[in-house]
GUMAR-355847 format. One record per residue (C-alpha): chain; z, y, x; residue number from 0; residue in three letters. Coordinates in steps of 0.001 Angstrom, whole numbers, plus 500000, padded with zeros to 6 digits. Layout:
% residues N
 ch     up  north   east   i  aa
  A      Z      Y      X NUM ALA
...
//
This chain:
% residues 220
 ch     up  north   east   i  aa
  A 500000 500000 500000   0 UNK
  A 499133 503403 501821   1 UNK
  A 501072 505594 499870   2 UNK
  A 504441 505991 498802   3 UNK
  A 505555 508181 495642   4 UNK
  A 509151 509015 494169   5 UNK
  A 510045 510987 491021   6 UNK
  A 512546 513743 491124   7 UNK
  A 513630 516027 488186   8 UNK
  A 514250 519976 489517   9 UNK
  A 516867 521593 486583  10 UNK
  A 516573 525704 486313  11 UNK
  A 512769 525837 487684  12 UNK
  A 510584 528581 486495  13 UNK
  A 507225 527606 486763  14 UNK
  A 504116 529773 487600  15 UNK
  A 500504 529514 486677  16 UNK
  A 501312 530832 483404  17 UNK
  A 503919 528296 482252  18 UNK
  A 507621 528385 482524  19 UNK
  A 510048 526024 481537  20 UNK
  A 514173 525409 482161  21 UNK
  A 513312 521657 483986  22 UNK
  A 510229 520396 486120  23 UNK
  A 509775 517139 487368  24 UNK
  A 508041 516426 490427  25 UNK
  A 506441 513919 492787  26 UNK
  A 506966 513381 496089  27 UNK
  A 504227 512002 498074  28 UNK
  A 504083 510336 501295  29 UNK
  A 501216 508847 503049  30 UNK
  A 502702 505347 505084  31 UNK
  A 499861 505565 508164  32 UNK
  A 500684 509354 509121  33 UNK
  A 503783 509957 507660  34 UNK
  A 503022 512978 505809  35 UNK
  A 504554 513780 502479  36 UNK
  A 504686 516892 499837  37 UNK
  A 505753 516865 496506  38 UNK
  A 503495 518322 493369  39 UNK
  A 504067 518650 489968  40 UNK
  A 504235 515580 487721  41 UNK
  A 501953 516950 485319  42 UNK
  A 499523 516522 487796  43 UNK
  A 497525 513531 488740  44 UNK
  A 495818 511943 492074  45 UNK
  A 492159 511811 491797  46 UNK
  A 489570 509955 493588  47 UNK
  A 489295 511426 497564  48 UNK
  A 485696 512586 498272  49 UNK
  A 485847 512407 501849  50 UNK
  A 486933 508842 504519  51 UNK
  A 489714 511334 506112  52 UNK
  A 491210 512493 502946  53 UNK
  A 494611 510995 502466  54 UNK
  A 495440 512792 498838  55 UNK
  A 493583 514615 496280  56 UNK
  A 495593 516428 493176  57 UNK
  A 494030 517630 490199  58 UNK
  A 495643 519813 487848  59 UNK
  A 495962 518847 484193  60 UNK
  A 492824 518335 482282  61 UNK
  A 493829 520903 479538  62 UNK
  A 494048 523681 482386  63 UNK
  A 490841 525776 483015  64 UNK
  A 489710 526527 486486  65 UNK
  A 489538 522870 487690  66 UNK
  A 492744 523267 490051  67 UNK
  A 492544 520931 492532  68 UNK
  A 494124 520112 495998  69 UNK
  A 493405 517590 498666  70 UNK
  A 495122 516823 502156  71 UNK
  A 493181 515365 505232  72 UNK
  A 493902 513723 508630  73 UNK
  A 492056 514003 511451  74 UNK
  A 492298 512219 514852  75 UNK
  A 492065 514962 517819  76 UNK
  A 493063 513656 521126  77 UNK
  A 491626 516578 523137  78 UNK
  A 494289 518407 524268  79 UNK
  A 496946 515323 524243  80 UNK
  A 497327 516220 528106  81 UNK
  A 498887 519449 527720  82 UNK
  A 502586 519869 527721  83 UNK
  A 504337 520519 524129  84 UNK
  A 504769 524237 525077  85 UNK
  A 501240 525241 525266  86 UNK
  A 500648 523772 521390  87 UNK
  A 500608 527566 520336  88 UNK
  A 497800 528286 522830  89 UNK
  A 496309 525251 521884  90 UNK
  A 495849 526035 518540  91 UNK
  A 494445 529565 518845  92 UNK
  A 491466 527779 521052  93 UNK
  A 490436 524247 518567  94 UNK
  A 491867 526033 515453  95 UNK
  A 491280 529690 514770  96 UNK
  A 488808 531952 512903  97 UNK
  A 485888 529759 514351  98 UNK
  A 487529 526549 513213  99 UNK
  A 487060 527911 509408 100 UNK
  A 483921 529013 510199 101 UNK
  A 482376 525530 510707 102 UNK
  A 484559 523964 508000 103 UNK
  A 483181 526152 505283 104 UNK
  A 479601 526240 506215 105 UNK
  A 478903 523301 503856 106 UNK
  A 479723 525761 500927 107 UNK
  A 477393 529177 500174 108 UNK
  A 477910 532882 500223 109 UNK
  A 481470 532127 502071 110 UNK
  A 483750 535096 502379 111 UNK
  A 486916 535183 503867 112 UNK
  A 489362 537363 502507 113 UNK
  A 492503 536765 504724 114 UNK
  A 492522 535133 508316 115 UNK
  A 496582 534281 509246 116 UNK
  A 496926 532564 512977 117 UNK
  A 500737 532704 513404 118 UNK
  A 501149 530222 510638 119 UNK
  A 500404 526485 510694 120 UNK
  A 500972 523125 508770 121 UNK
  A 503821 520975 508771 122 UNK
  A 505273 521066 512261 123 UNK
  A 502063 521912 513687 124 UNK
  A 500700 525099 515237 125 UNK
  A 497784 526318 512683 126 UNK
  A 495803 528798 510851 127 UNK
  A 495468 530022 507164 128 UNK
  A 492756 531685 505257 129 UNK
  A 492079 532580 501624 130 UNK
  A 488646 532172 500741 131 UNK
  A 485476 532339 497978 132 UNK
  A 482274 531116 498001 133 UNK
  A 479806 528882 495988 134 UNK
  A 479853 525190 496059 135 UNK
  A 477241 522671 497075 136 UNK
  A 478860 519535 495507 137 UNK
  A 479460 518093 493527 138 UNK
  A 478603 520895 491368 139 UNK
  A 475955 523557 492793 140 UNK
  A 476855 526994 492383 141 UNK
  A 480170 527155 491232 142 UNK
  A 482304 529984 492093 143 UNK
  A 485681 529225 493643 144 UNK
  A 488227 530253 495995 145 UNK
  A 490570 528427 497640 146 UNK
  A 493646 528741 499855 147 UNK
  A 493279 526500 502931 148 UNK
  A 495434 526171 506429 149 UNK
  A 494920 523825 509421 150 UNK
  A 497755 522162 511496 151 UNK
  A 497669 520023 514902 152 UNK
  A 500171 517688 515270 153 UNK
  A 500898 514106 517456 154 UNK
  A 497017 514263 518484 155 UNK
  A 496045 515156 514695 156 UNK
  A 494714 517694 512618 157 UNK
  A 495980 518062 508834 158 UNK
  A 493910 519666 506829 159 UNK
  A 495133 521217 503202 160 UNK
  A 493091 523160 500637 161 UNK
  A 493571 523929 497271 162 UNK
  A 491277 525537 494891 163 UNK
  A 490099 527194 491260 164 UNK
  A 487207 528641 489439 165 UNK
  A 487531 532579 490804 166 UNK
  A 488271 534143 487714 167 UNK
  A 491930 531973 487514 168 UNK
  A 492480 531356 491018 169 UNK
  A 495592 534546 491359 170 UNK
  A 496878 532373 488829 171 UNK
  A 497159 529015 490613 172 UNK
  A 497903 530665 493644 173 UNK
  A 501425 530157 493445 174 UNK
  A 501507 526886 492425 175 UNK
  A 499270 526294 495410 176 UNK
  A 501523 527647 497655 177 UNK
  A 504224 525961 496431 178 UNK
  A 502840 522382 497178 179 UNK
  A 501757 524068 500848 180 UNK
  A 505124 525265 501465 181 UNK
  A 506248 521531 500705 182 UNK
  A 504471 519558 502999 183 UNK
  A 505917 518324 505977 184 UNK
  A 504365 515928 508990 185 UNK
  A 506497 513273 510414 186 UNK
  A 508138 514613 513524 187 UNK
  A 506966 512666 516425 188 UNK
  A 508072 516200 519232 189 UNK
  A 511749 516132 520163 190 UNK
  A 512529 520599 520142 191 UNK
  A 513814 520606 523845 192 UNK
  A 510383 520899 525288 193 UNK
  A 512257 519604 528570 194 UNK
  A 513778 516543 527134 195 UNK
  A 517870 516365 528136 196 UNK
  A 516888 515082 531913 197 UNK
  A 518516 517052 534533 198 UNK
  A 517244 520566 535343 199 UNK
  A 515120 519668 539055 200 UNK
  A 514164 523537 539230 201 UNK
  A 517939 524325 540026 202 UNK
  A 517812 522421 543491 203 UNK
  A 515458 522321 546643 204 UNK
  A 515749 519175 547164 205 UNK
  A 515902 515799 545591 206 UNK
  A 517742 512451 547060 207 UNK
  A 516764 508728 546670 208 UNK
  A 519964 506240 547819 209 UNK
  A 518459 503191 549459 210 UNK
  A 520575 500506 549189 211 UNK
  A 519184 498928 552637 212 UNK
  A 520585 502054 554121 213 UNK
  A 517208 502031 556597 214 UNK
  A 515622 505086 554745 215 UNK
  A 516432 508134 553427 216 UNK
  A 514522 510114 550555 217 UNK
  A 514620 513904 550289 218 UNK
  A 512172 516202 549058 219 UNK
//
């Protein structure tokens, strides 16, 4: 089974998108292979994925206009697996800024970006952020949507999350989109001291190896 799903109930919610309500219920969602999870409403519903590295798509209700839908992808990136845990900022602003987009919405038409964030990011992974509109190629030519979208590189991955609505509703999905953003997490694989717990070598010149033979001595 790849993925894993619980059911909580949230008491005193108000809910956007037009609705409120005094209790929401909610999924949460984890994928078993990467460890990702979020939760989304339980009104909603997974759909079919489009694409081999999606690993959830979420469709708003059917009674809802605007098609709402969301989708999370995984991608293997092992290019910069060599660089120490510190430089994962730098990293990011290289493989997944402005130009990153750029290629990932050229399937669509008439693209335009309205916002471009780079200090954000996905999970616990360094990333990006834009809000865009444009016109889509499939599976329906020509519709006009916009979507909120970020990009996060984590472990030798890049997640991938993108929500989206007809145009004239999307301001009011937005928060519900960012709500299901804001709740997805990647499995933490990094420990936070980027220098482990070993001793601190930098504080000495030197550094001794005990031979037990006692015929050699190691400093450096």
């Amino acid at each position: 089974m790849k993925n894993i799903a619980l059911f909580l109930s949230v008491c005193g919610l108000s809910l956007t998108s037009g609705v409120s309500a005094s209790q929401a219920d909610y999924f949460v969602w984890q994928d078993s292979v990467t460890g990702v999870n979020l939760s989304y409403p339980d009104t909603w519903r997974q759909g079919n994925n489009r694409a081999p590295d999606d690993l959830i798509t979420l469709l708003a209700p059917n009674d809802d206009g605007g098609t709402p839908q969301c989708r999370v992808r995984a991608r293997k990136d092992g290019r910069f697996g060599f660089y120490p845990v510190e430089f994962a900022a730098d990293v990011q602003k290289v493989a997944y800024g402005r130009e990153f987009w750029d290629v990932y919405l050229s399937s669509h038409d008439d693209v335009v970006v309205h916002d471009f964030k780079e200090t954000t990011g996905l999970g616990r992974g360094f990333g990006s952020s834009v809000l865009s509109s444009y016109k889509t190629t499939y599976p329906v030519k020509g519709q006009q949507r916009s979507a909120l979208l970020a990009v996060g590189l984590y472990n030798a991955k890049t997640y991938i999350f993108e929500c989206s609505a007809d145009t004239e509703v999307f301001n009011d999905w937005y928060p519900r989109f960012s709500s299901i953003l804001k709740s997805l997490d990647t499995k933490k694989v990094n420990h936070e001291l980027l220098q482990g717990e070993n001793a601190d070598m930098t504080l000495s010149r030197s550094v001794g190896f005990t031979d037990k033979t006692k015929r050699y001595r190691f400093n450096q």
